[in-house]
N, C-alpha and C positions, 0 to 999 in steps of 0.2 A: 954611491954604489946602488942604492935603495933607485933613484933618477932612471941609474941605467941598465939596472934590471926591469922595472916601467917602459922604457922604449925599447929598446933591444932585447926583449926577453923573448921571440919567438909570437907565432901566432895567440895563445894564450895570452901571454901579457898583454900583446895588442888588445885583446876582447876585452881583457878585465880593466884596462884605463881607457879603453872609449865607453864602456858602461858606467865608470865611475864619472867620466870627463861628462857624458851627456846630462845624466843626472842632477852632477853638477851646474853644468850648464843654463840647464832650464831654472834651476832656482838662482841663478844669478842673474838672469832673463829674468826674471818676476822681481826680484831685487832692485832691480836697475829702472824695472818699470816702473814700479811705487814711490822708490826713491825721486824719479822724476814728474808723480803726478801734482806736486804740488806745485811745481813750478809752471806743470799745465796749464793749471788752471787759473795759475797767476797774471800767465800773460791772456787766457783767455779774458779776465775781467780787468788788465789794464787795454786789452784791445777795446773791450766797450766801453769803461771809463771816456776813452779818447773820443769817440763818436757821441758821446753823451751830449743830447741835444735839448735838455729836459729846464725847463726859467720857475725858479722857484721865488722871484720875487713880489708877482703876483701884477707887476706893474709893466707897460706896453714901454721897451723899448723906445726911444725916440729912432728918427729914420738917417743913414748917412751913406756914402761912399763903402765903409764895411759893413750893413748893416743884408743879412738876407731873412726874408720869410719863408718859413720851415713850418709845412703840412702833416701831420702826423697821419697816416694810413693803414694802419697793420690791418692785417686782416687774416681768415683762416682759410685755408684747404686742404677737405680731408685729414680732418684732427692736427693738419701740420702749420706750425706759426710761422707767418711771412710779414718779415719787416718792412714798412712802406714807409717813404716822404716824398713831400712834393717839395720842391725845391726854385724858388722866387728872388732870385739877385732884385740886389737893387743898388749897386755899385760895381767899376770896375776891382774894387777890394775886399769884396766881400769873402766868408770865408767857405773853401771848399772843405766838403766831409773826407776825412782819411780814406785813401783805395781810389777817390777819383778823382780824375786827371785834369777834368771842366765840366762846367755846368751843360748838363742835357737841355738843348733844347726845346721850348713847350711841344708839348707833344710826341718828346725822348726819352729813352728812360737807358738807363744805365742796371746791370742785374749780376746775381751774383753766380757764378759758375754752374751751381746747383739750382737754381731759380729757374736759368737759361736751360740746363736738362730738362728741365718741368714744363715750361712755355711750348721746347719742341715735341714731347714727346705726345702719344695718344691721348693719355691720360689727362691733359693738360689744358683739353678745347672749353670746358666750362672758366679755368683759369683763365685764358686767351680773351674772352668775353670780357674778365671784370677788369682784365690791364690792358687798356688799349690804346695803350702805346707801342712806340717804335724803338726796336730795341737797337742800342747804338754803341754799347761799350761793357765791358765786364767792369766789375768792384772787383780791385788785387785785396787780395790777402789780409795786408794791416788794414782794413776796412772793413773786415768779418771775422766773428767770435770764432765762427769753426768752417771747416771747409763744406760741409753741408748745411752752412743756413742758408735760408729762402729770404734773400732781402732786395730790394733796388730803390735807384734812386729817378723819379720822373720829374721834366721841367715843367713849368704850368705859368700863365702869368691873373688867374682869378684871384689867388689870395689878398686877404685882407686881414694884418693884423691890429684884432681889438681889446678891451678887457672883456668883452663878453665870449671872445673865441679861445680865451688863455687852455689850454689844453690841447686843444686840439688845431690849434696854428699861432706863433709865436715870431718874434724877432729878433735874435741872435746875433752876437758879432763874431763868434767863437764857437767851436767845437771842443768839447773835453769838460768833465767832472774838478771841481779842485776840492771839494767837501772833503774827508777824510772817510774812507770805507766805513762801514755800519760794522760792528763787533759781534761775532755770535755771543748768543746769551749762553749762558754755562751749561746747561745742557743739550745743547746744541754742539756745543763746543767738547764735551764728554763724550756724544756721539761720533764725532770725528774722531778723538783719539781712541775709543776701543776699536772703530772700522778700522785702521791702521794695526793693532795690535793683534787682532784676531785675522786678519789677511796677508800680516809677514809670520805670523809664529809657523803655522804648515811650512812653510817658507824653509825656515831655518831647521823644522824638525827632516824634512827631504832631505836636506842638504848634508847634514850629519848624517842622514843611512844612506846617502850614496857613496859617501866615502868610505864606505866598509862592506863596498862591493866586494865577489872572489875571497872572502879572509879565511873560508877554508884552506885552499889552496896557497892561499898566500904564507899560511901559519904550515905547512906540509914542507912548501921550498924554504922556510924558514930552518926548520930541522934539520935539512941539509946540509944548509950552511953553518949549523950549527957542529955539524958532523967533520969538517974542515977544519975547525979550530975558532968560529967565532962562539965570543960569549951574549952573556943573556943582554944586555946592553947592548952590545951591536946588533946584536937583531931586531932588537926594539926601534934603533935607530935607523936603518936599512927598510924597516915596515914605515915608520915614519916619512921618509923618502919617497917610497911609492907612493904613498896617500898624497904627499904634496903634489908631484909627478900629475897624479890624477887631476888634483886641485885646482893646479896653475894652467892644465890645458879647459879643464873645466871653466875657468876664469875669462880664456880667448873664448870658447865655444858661448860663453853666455853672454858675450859683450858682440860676439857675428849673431845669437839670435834675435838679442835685444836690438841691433840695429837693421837688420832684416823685419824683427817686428817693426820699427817705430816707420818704415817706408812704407809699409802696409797698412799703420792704421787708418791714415789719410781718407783711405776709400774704405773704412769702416765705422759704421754709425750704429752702438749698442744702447737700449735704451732711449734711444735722441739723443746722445753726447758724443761727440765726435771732438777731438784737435788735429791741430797742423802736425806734421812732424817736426819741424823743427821746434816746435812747442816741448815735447820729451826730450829735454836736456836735462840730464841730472845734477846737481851741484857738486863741485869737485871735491868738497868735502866729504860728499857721502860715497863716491867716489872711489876715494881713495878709502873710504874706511872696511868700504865692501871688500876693495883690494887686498886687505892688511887681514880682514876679518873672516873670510872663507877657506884660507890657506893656514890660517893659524885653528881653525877650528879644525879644519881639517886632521890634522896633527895631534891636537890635543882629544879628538875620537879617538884616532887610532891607538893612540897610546891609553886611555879611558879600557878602551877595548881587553886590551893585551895585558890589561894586569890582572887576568884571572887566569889565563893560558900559558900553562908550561912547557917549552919548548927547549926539547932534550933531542939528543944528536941523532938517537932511533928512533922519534919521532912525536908527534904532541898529545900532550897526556890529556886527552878528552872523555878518555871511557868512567873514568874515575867519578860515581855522582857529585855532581857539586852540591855548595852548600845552597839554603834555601833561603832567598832572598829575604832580606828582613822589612816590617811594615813601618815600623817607628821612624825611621828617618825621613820615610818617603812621603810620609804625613805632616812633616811639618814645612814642605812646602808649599801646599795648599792654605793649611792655617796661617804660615805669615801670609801668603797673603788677603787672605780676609782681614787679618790684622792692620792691616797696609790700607784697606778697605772702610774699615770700622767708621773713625773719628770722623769719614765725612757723609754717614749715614746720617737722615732727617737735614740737609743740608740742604736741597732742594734746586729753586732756581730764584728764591730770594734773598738766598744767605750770600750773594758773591760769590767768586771761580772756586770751581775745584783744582785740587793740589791736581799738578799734572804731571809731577813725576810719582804718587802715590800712587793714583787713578794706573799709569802706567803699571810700574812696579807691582803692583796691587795682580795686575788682572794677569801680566804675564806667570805673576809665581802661579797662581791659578791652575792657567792652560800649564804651565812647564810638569803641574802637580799632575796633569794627567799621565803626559810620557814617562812619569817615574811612576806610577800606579799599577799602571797598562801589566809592565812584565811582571810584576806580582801578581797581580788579577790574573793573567793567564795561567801561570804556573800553578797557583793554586787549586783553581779548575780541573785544568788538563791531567795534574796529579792524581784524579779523583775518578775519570773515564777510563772506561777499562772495556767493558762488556759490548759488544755490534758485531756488524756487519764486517768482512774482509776489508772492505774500504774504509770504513769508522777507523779499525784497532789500525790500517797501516799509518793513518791520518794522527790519530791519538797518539802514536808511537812518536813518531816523527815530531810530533808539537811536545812531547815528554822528554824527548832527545834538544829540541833545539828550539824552549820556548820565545827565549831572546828575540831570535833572530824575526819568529810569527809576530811580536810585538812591533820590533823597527819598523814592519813592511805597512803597519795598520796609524802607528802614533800619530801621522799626519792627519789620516781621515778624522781619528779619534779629536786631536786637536782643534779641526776645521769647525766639528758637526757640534763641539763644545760648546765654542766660538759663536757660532752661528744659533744656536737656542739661545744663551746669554743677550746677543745683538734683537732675534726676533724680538724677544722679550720686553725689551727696552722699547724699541721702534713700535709695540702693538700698547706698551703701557700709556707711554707719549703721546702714542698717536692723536687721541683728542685734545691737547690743547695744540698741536700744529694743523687738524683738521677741522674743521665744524660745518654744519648741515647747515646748507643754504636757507635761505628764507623762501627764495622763490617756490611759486605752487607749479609742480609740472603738469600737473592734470587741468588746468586752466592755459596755462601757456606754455610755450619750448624756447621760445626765442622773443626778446622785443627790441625795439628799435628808437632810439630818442631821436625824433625829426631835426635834421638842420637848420641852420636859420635861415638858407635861402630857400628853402622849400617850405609851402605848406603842410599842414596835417591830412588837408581834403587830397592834396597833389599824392602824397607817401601812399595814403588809405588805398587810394584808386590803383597804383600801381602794384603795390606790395598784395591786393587781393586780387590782383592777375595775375600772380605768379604761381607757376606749376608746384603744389604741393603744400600750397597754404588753405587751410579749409576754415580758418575764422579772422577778426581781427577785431581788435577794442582798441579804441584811444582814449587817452586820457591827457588831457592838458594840466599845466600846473602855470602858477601866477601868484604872486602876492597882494596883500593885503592892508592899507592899514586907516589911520583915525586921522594923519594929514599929509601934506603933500610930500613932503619930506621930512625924512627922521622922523618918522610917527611913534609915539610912545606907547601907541597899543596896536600889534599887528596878526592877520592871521593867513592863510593860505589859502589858494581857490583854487579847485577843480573844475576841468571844464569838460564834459562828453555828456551823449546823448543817456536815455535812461537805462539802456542796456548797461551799457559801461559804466554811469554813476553806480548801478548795481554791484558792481565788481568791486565798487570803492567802498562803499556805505549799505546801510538796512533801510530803506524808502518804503515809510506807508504807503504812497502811489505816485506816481511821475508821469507825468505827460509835457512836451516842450513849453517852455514859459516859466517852469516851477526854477524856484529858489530853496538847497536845502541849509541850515545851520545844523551840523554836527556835534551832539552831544559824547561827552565822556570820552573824550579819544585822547590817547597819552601825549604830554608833553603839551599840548593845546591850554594857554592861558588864558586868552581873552577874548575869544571866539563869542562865549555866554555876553559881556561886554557889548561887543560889538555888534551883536545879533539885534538889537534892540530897534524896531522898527521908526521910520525915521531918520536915523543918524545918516550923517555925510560923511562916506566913506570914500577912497580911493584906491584905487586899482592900481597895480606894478607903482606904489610912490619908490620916489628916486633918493637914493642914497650920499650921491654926489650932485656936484654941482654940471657934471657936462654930460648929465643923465637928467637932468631937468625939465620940466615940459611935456616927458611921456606918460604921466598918470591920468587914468580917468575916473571922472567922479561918478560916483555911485551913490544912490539914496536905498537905505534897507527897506524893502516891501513891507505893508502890515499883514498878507500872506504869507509871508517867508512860513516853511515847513519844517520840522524837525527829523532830524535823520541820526542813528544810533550809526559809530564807528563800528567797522569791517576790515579787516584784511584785505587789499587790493593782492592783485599775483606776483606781484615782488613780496608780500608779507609786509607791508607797511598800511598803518591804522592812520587815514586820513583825516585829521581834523578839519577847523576853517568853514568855510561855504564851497558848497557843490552847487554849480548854476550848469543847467541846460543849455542848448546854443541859443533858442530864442530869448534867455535871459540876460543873456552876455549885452553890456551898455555896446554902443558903436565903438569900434578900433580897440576896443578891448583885446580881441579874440589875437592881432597882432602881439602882445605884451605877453601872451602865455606860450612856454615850451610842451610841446607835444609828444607822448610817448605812448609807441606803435605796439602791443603785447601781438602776438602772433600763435598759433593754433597748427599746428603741422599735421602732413598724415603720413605717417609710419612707415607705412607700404610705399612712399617713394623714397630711394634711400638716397635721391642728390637733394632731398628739397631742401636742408641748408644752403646747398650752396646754390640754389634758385633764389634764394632772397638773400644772399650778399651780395649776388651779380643786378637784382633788381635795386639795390640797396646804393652801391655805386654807378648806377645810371643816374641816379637822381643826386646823388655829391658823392664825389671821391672822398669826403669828410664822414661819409655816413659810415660809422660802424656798427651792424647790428652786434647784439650778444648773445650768448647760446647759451640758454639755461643750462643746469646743472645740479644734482643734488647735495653734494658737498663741494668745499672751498678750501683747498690743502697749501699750506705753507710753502713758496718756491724753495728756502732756501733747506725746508724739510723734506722736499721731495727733490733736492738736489743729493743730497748727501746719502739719501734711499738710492737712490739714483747710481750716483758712487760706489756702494754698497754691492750694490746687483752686477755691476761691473767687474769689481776688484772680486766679485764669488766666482764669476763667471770663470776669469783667467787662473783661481787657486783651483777649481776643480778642474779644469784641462790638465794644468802642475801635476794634482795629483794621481790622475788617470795615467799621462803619462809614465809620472814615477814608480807609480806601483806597476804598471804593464813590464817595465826595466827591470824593479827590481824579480818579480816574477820571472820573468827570463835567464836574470842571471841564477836565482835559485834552479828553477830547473836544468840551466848546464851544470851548475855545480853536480846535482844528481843523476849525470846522463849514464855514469855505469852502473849504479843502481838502478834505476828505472831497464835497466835492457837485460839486466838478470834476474830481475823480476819475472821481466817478457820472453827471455831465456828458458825458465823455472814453467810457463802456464800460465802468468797471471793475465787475466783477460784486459783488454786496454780499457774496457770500459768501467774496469774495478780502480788502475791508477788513477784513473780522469776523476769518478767522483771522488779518491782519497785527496787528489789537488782540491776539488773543492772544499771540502770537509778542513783541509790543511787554511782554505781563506777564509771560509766560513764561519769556524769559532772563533777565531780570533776575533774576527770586525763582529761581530756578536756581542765578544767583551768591552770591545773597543765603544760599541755606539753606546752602551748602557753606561759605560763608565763616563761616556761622555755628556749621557743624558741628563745623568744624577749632577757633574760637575757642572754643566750650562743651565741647569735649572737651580743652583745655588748662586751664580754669580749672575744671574739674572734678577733675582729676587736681592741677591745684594745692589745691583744696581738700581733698582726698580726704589727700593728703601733710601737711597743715596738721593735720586730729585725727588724723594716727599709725594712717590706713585702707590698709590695702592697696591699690591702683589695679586698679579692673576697669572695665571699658564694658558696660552695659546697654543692650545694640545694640537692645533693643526699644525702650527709652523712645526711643532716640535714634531708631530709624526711627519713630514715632511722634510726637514732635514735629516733626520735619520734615514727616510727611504732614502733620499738621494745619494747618501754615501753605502746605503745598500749597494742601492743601483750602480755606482763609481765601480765597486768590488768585483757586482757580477759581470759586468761590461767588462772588465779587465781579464777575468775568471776564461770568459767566452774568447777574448781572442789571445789570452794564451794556449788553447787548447790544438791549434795549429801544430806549433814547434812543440808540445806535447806529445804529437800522435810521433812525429818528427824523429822525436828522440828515444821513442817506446821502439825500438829494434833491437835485434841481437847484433848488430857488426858493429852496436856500440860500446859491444865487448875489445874490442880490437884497441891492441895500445902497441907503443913504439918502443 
C-alpha cells in the first residue's frame, strides 16, 4: 500500500519520491563510483605492468630472431609527461608493445589519441620540432594507462645495445612486469583507508536524509489513514513502503547517473588522472551489497524516524514539546572510537601494518559521533536565542520548532569538513618524509643535461648555447681513477672543465689551463690523499672487466699538482678526486669522461625549457635534459593526494547538490506558510534572510563541531605513525570556508523558488 500510495498518489507524491529518488540517486552515483575506483586503478597498473619495458639485470641481452632494441625517450611539454621509445627489431619474432599492430617504420612513429590531438593542434609546433617523425598509426587502448597520456612509439635503426647504454637503451625479448607489485608501507597504506572512509561517510550520511524527504506531509496522510481504521503498526509499515518506493527508484536513478558518469569520464582529466570507461566496473560484490544496503537503510531511517511521532486519527501530535535530547549516549560513540584508535598509537611505520579494521572502525565511530552530536549542539543553542531582528526570531523559531530536521540538512557538510581537517593533517604531518628539498642550487642552474655518448661535450656546449633562452653554461666531465689497470685497489674520481666550471666544483687558490687540482676533505673521498703523491703511475677510466680492457690511460702525478678545498657543485654534490683543466687532460683521456651540461635560463622567456629539449633532441633522441626543481615528492604520495583531491572533488558536488534538494523540498514543505506570512506584510526580504539565518546557524554549529572532531582525530592519527602533532591552521581554515562556501552557494540559488513561493495564491488549496 505504502508502494502505491508512492506512485499513484497524485502530483504531490510524484514530487516527494523524485526528491527522495534524486537524492537518493546521486549518493548511489558516488557509491558505485568509489566502489569501482579501485578496480580503476587496478587495471590502470596491470595496463602498464604489461608495457613494462624496464631489464633489471644489468647484463646485455644476447641478439636473436626475438630479440628487439628499445630506446627510452620520455620527455616533457609544458609540465605534461610524454612517453617515448624507439623501437629497433632485429627479428621477424621480435616482440611487439601492447596497442600496436607492427613495428613503425624508421622514421614512423605510432601515437597515442591524445599525443595526435597535441601534434595537430596550435599549441603543439615547438612539439612538432622535437618529434620528427611521421605519424602512421594510433596506440589502442590496452597500450595506454589512461585515455589522455601523451605516449608513441618511433622506428629508428641507430640503436646500439651496450652495458654502457643499460638505461637508456636495452634488449628485450618480452613486454610485461612479472616481479610482484611493491606493497605500500603502512602509512601509506592508512592513508588510503581514511581517504576511503572520510569520502563514502557524507555519502551514507545524504543518503539517510534523503529518505526522509516530505515526512511532514507524509506523517499528516498518515493520520488519515489512521482515521479509516488503520493502527499504529500499519502506518509505520505503509511509511516504510514509501521510503523503500523512493529507494528502489533511487537505486535505478543512481545506477542511469553512474553510467552516464562513467561515459563521460573518458574526456575528463582532474588533476592528471584520467581512466577508460570501461575501467569503472564495480565488483558484483559490492554491487549487490549496495543493492541490499540502501533500500534496507532506507527503511530502517524511516522507521528510526517515527518512533518519536504520534499519529492519531485527528492528526500528529507535534505541538507537544518533546523531550530534550540526552548527551551521554551520544558520547560514547566518539569515545569507542578513540578506543578503537588507542592500542595502535606510537606504532608508526616501523612497528608493521596497522589493524585495518580498527583504523576503519576506529575513524568511522568518529565521524558517525559527529551526526549524533550535530542535533544536540543545535538544540541546545537555538534553545538559548531569543532576542533579534524579525528575521533572527522567525529563523530561531523555526530551528526551536524543528532542530532535527536543521541538523539532517548540515551532518553531511559537518561529516566531510571533519573528515577532511583529520586527512589535511595527516597529509601536512607526513608530508616530509614523502617530500624532501632537492640538493640542486637553482640560483646557479635550472636545468642540466648529461651529454650522450655519441655526442661530444664541445658539440652539446656549442648548440645548447645557441639556444633561445639560455644565458650560461658549465660543463663538467666526470672519469675514474685509480693505482692500476684493472681492479685498482686504490681509486678516485676526476673532473674535467675549464676554471670557471672547476670553480663551481671546488675552492682553487688560482687556475689557469695546464693546472692539476687534488681535493682535500670532501666526504666519502678515501684515497685521493694516497694517490695524490707526486710521481705515482696512475690511470685513467681503469677497466673493471675484461671486454672493457685496453681503454685506460696512464697518467704520472705532477710535482705541481695544487691543492683545492671541496665545494658543492649545482647538483649539491662535494667532489672529491682530481680536478684537471683540459690542457692537463693526458691524450684520449678526454674520450673516457662523461660530460654534464648545467644550464642558466632567463625567466623572461617562458618556452626556454622547451628550447633546449628540442635542441637537446637534435643532437640524440637519447638526450634527455632534466629540469630542476626545489623539492622531490613521492609518486606514490602524491598519487593518493591525487586521489584525494579527486574523490573531495565529486563529495562536494554530492553535497551541493543534496543540500540544494533538500533545501527545496523544505521550502515546499513551507509554501502555505511562507504565503501567509506574505499575506500578513511581511516584506520578502525579511523571509529571505530568515532562510539564511535558518542555514546559517546551523552550518555554524556544524563546522565547529566539526573543527574540534577533525582536529582530535588528526592528532590521533598524527600519534598513530610516530608524527609529531601540529595544526595546519590553513588547511583547517580552508576547509571550513569551503563547506562555508557549499552552504552559501546553495543559500543563493535557492532564493529563486523562494521569491517563487513568497505569494498570496499560495493560499489556495483543493
Amino acid at each position: 500500500m505504502g508502494v502505491k500510495f508512492a506512485m499513484t498518489g497524485g502530483r504531490e507524491a510524484w514530487v516527494r519520491v523524485t526528491l527522495t529518488a534524486f537524492g537518493v540517486g546521486l549518493g548511489v552515483a558516488l557509491l558505485l563510483l568509489t566502489t569501482a575506483i579501485p578496480s580503476a586503478l587496478a587495471n590502470r597498473n596491470d595496463r602498464g605492468r604489461d608495457r613494462d619495458d624496464w631489464m633489471f639485470s644489468g647484463e646485455v641481452m644476447e641478439r636473436s630472431d626475438r630479440t628487439l632494441i628499445l630506446g627510452r625517450v620520455d620527455t616533457t611539454f609544458h609540465d605534461q609527461d610524454i612517453r617515448g621509445r624507439l623501437l629497433q627489431p632485429e627479428g621477424d619474432r621480435a616482440p611487439l608493445p601492447p596497442g600496436v599492430e607492427q613495428f613503425p617504420a624508421a622514421g614512423d612513429m605510432v601515437v597515442s589519441p591524445a599525443l595526435g590531438r597535441m601534434l595537430k593542434s596550435s599549441d603543439g609546433t615547438l612539439l612538432r620540432e622535437r618529434l620528427p617523425y611521421r605519424v602512421t598509426g594510433t596506440i589502442a587502448d590496452v597500450g595506454l594507462i589512461d585515455p589522455h597520456e601523451l605516449s608513441y612509439y618511433a622506428g629508428t635503426k641507430d640503436l646500439n645495445a651496450t652495458s654502457e647504454s643499460a638505461g637508456g637503451v636495452d634488449r628485450i625479448d618480452a613486454f610485461g612486469s612479472t616481479s610482484p607489485p611493491e606493497r605500500l608501507d603502512p602509512i601509506l597504506l592508512l592513508l588510503v583507508l581514511i581517504v576511503f572512509v572520510v569520502l563514502l561517510m557524507p555519502v551514507g550520511v545524504f543518503i539517510a536524509a534523503a529518505v526522509r524527504f516530505g515526512g511532514e506531509r507524509r506523517d499528516r496522510r498518515l493520520a488519515a489513514l489512521r482515521l479509516i481504521g488503520a493502527d499504529g503498526r500499519m502506518t509505520r509499515r505503509i511509511a516504510a513502503g514509501e521510503a523503500l518506493a523512493g529507494a528502489l527508484l533511487g537505486l535505478l536513478l543512481g545506477a542511469g547517473f553512474f553510467l552516464m558518469g562513467r561515459q563521460l569520464v573518458g574526456m575528463v582529466s582532474v588533476f592528471g588522472m584520467s581512466v577508460y570507461p570501461g575501467d569503472l566496473t564495480p565488483t558484483p560484490a559490492l554491487v549487490v551489497l549496495v543493492a541490499l544496503a540502501v533500500p534496507a537503510a532506507a527503511v530502517a531511517v524511516t522507521l528510526f524516524a517515527l518512533r518519536g511521532v504520534v499519529i492519531e486519527p485527528l492528526g500528529v501530535v507535534r505541538a507537544a514539546r518533546p523531550p530534550r535530547r540526552r548527551l551521554w549516549w551520544r558520547l560514547l560513540l566518539p569515545l569507542a572510537g578513540l578506543a578503537m584508535l588507542y592500542p595502535m598509537i606510537g606504532q608508526g611505520r616501523d612497528n608493521g601494518q596497522f589493524n585495518e579494521y580498527l583504523v576503519v572502525g576506529g575513524v568511522v565511530l568518529l565521524l558517525v559521533g559527529v551526526t549524533a552530536l550535530l542535533p544536540w549542539l543545535v538544540e541546545a543553542v537555538v534553545a538559548r536565542l531569543n532576542s533579534g531582528g524579525v528575521s533572527w526570531q522567525l529563523a530561531v523559531r523555526r530551528l526551536q520548532l524543528s532542530s532535527g530536521t536543521a541538523a539532517r540538512m548540515v551532518n553531511g557538510i559537518a561529516v566531510a569538513v571533519a573528515g577532511a581537517i583529520a586527512l589535511q593533517m595527516l597529509f601536512a604531518g607526513v608530508d616530509d618524509d614523502y617530500t624532501k628539498a632537492s640538493a640542486n642550487d637553482l640560483t646557479r642552474a635550472q636545468m642540466s643535461l648529461d651529454v650522450p655518448e655519441k655526442v661530444t661535450a664541445a658539440e652539446a656546449v656549442q648548440a645548447l648555447s645557441r639556444t633561445r633562452g639560455v644565458t650560461d653554461t658549465t660543463t663538467l666531465s666526470t672519469a675514474s681513477l685509480g693505482n692500476g689497470r684493472d681492479e685498482p685497489e686504490q681509486y678516485a674520481s676526476v673532473t674535467v672543465g675549464d676554471c670557471a666550471a672547476l670553480r663551481e666544483a671546488a675552492k682553487l687558490p688560482s687556475c689557469s689551463d695546464g693546472d692539476v687540482f687534488a681535493v682535500r676533505n670532501a666526504p666519502y673521498d678515501e684515497y685521493t690523499e694516497q694517490l695524490s703523491k707526486a710521481g705515482a703511475s696512475l690511470y685513467i677510466d681503469p677497466s673493471s672487466g675484461s671486454d672493457e680492457k685496453g681503454r685506460e690511460i696512464a697518467w704520472t702525478v705532477p710535482k705541481d699538482i695544487k691543492r683545492a678545498d671541496a665545494h658543492k657543485d649545482p647538483q649539491g654534490n662535494e667532489r672529491g678526486g682530481f680536478l684537471f683543466t683540459p690542457g692537463a687532460l693526458p691524450k684520449g683521456a678526454a674520450s673516457a669522461a662523461s660530460a654534464t651540461v648545467y644550464l642558466s635560463l632567463d625567466a623572461s622567456v617562458p618556452e626556454a625549457r622547451e628550447f633546449v629539449r628540442n635542441a637537446a633532441a637534435k643532437l640524440d633522441p637519447l638526450a634527455h635534459p632534466q629540469t630542476w626543481s626545489a623539492t622531490e615528492q613521492s609518486n606514490r604520495f602524491t598519487s593518493i593526494r591525487t586521489g584525494l583531491f579527486v574523490g573531495a572533488t565529486c563529495v562536494l558536488i554530492l553535497i551541493g547538490a543534496s543540500l540544494l534538494v533538500s533545501q527545496l523540498e523544505q521550502l515546499r514543505e513551507r509554501k502555505k506558510l511562507l504565503s501567509s506570512l506574505v499575506a500578513f506584510g511581511t516584506r520578502r526580504r525579511t523571509l529571505s534572510l530568515s532562510v539564511l539565518w535558518q542555514t546559517a546557524i546551523p552550518i555554524a554549529l556544524g563546522l565547529i563541531l566539526a573543527t574540534a572532531v577533525g582536529l582530535s582525530l588528526g592528532t590521533v592519527l598524527l600519534k598513530m605513525t610516530n608524527t609529531p602533532v601540529g595544526v595546519d591552521w590553513a588547511s583547517v581554515l580552508s576547509m571550513t570556508g569551503i563547506g562555508a562556501g557549499v552552504v552559501v552557494l546553495v543559500t543563493a540559488l535557492s532564493l529563486p523558488p523562494l521569491i517563487r513561493l513568497m505569494r498570496p495564491d499560495g493560499l489556495r488549496t483543493e
